[in-house]
Residue, then its C-alpha position, 0 to 999 in steps of 0.5 A: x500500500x505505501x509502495x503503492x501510494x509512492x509510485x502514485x506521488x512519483x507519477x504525479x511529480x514526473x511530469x514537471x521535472x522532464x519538462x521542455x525547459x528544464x530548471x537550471x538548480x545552479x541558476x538562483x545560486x549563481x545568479x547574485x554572484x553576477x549581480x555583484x561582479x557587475x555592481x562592483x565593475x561599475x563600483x571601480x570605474x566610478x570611483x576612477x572618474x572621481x579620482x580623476x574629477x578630484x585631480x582635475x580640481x586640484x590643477x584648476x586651482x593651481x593654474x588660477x592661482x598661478x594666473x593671479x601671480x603673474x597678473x600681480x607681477x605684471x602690474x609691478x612691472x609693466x610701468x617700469x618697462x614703459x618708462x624704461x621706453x624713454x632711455x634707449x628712445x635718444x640714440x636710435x635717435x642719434x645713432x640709428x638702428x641699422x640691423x642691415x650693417x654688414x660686419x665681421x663679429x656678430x654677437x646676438x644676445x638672446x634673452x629669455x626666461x628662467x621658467x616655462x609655462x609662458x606659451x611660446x614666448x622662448x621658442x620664438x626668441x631662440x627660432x630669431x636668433x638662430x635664423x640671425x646667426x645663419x644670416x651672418x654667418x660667412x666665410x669672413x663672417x663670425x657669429x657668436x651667442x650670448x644667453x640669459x636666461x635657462x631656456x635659451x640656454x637648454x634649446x641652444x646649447x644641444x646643436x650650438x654649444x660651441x658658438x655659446x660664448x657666455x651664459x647668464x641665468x636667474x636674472x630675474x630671481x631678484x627684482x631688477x634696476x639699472x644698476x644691475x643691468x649695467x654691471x651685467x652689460x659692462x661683464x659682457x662688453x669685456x668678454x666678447x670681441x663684436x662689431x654689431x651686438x644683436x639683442x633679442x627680445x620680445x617687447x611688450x605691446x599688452x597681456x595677449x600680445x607681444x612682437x619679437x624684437x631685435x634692437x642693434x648696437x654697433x662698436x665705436x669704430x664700425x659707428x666711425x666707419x660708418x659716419x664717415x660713409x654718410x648716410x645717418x650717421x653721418x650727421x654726428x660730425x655735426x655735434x661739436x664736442x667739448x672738453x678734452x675727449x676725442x670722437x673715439x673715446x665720445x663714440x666709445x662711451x656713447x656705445x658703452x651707454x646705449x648697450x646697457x639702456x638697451x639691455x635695461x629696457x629689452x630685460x623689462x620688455x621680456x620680463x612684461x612679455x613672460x608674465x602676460x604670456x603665462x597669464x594666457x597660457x594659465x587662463x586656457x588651461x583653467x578653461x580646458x580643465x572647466x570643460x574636462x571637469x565638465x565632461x568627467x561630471x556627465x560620466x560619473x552621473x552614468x555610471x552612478 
């Protein structure tokens, strides 16, 4: 009867289990394990896009605090490079600016910043020097450097070292004045042997905008040489001298005069120049990181 009464059961239950669609017993036990691999993918790549938003505030914050630094530096030094305009003004004046002279030693004094992030303000400076030195260089022509500053200095001396004649860094690292500037001037008179001095630099116009210069200085005796050819120069022997000074050593302490006002003024031009490009430079990577940001927020919202 009991064996009876199972085999009735057995009969009843064996139509469910040999179905056409068969229950998988592992299904429902497996089935959350899934689940939880997929929530924890999505886990991992949210937290990624968080690590990566946090970091991307971090270098906003940095690059629009960097921005206001260089806007206050240059506001301290924009007026003194504009008023520096007028010390230079009076011996393009009287001795001209001739970038055409053809001469035998060239020395072009390139100056440059000490730091980066400024754009390409450096590359510019060092792409017109060399592009002088090529023009004045000759079977009877000789062209020599002198560098101030770290990046011209790091882009020249690869494939121009031994055209370097002499290096200056850190120029700026101290607020600068005349005093300092002449000195610096007076070391560089000795040290090199030139007949036209060709200074590079980018002169400022305002915070957007800078135009690459080259101002000239010639030596005494190609001033000489070239005031008794006519032309410009050849007004000087219009100019009565007085005292016991002859037109040599006059010439000779006009150059030595207008080199170092030159070099004041090229100095504080590029320093306004540097600053009003690291401005920019800063501005456009705040706003790249506002649209990064941006779009790092779209994705988080996704994956969340």
């Amino acid at each position: 009867m009991a064996m009876a009464a199972l085999r009735r059961e057995g009969r009843r239950f064996a139509a469910p289990l040999i179905s056409n669609n068969p229950i998988n017993p592992f299904r429902s036990s497996f089935a959350p394990a899934e689940e939880q691999a997929l929530l924890g993918v999505r886990s991992i790549s949210t937290q990624i896009v968080r690590n990566r938003m946090r970091s991307v505030k971090n270098i906003q914050k940095i690059t629009k605090a960097m921005k206001m630094v260089a806007a206050s530096k240059l506001r301290a030094i924009q007026t003194r490079a504009e008023n520096s305009r007028g010390l230079w003004q009076p011996f393009t004046a009287l001795l001209g600016d001739t970038p055409s002279v053809d001469v035998k030693k060239n020395v072009i004094v390139t100056i440059t910043s000490d730091k980066g992030l400024c754009g390409g303000i450096n590359s510019t400076s060092v792409k017109i020097s060399r592009g002088l030195r090529k023009l004045n260089s000759g079977p009877d022509q000789e062209s020599k450097y002198v560098i101030l500053g770290e990046k011209a200095k790091a882009q020249l001396v690869r494939d121009s070292k031994k055209h370097i004649e002499l290096i200056i860094t850190e120029l700026q690292k101290n607020p600068l004045n005349y005093t300092q500037v002449s000195v610096l001037a007076d070391d560089i008179l000795k040290n090199v042997e030139y007949d036209a001095l060709r200074i590079v630099f980018n002169k400022f116009q305002s915070v957007v905008s800078f135009l690459p210069t080259t101002a000239t200085v010639l030596s005494p005796e190609v001033v000489e040489r070239e005031a008794e050819s006519g032309g410009k120069l050849g007004e000087l022997d219009s100019y009565e001298i007085e005292g016991g000074e002859t037109k040599s050593e006059v010439l000779q302490n006009l150059t030595e005069f207008q080199f170092s006002c030159v070099m004041f003024n090229a100095v504080l031009e590029n320093a306004c120049s540097e600053q009003g490009a690291r401005m920019s430079a800063m501005d456009s990577s705040s706003r790249n990181a506002g649209d990064m940001l941006d779009r790092l927020t779209l994705a988080y919202n996704r994956y969340a």
